[in-house]
VEXDREN-2710 file (C-alpha; in Angstrom, 1 decimal):
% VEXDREN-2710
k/r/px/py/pz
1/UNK/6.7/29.7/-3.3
2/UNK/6.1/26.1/-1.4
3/UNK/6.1/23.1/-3.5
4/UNK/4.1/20.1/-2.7
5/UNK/4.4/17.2/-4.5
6/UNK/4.5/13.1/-4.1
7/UNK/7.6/11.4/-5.1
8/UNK/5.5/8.1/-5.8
9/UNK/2.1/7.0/-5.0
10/UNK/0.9/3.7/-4.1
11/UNK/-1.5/1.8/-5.2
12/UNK/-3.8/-1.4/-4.0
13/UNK/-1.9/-5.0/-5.8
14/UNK/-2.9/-6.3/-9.0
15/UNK/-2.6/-10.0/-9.2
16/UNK/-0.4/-9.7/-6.1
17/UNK/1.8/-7.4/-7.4
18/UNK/2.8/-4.7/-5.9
19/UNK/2.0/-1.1/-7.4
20/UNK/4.0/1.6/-7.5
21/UNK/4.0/4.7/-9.5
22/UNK/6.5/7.6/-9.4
23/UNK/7.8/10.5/-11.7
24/UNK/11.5/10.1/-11.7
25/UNK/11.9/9.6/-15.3
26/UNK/13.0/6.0/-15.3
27/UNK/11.4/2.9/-17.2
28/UNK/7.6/4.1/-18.7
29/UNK/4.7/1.6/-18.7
30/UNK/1.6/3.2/-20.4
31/UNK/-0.6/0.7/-18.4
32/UNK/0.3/3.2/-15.4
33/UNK/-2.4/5.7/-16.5
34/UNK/-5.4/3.3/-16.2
35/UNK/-4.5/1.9/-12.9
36/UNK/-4.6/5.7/-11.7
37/UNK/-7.9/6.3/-13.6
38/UNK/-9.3/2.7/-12.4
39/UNK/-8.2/3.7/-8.6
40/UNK/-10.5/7.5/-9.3
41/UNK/-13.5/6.0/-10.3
42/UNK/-13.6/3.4/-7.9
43/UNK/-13.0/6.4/-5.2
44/UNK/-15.5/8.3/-6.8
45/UNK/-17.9/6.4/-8.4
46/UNK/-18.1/7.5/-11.5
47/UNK/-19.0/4.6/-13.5
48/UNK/-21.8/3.7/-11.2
49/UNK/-23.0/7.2/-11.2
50/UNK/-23.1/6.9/-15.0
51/UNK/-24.9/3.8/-14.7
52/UNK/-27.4/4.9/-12.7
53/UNK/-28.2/7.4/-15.1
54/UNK/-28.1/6.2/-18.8
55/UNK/-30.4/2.9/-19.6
56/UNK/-29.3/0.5/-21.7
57/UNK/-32.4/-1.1/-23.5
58/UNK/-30.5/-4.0/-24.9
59/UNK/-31.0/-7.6/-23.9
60/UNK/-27.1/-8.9/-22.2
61/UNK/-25.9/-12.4/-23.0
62/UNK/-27.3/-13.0/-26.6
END
């Protein structure tokens, strides 16, 4: 059985700070999992999609 799998994925900078993820077990940040969910929606478009979708009737910058 062939397995495929990244050792580390890279991701656009923050703040000018390079972003890297892997899965080798070392030091954990929990900030890693937004980054990866920030980087899906903004390749999918979720959010907007949502957007487009729901209304909010609410009047913005009371």
């Amino acid at each position: 059985m062939t397995e495929c799998y990244r050792a580390s994925f890279l991701f656009p900078p923050v703040k000018r700070r390079k972003v890297e993820v892997n899965f080798d077990g070392g030091e954990i940040s929990s900030d890693g999992g937004m980054l990866l969910l920030r980087e899906l929606d903004k390749r999918l478009g979720l959010t907007t999609a949502i957007d487009h979708v729901l209304h909010d009737n609410r009047v913005h910058g009371l």
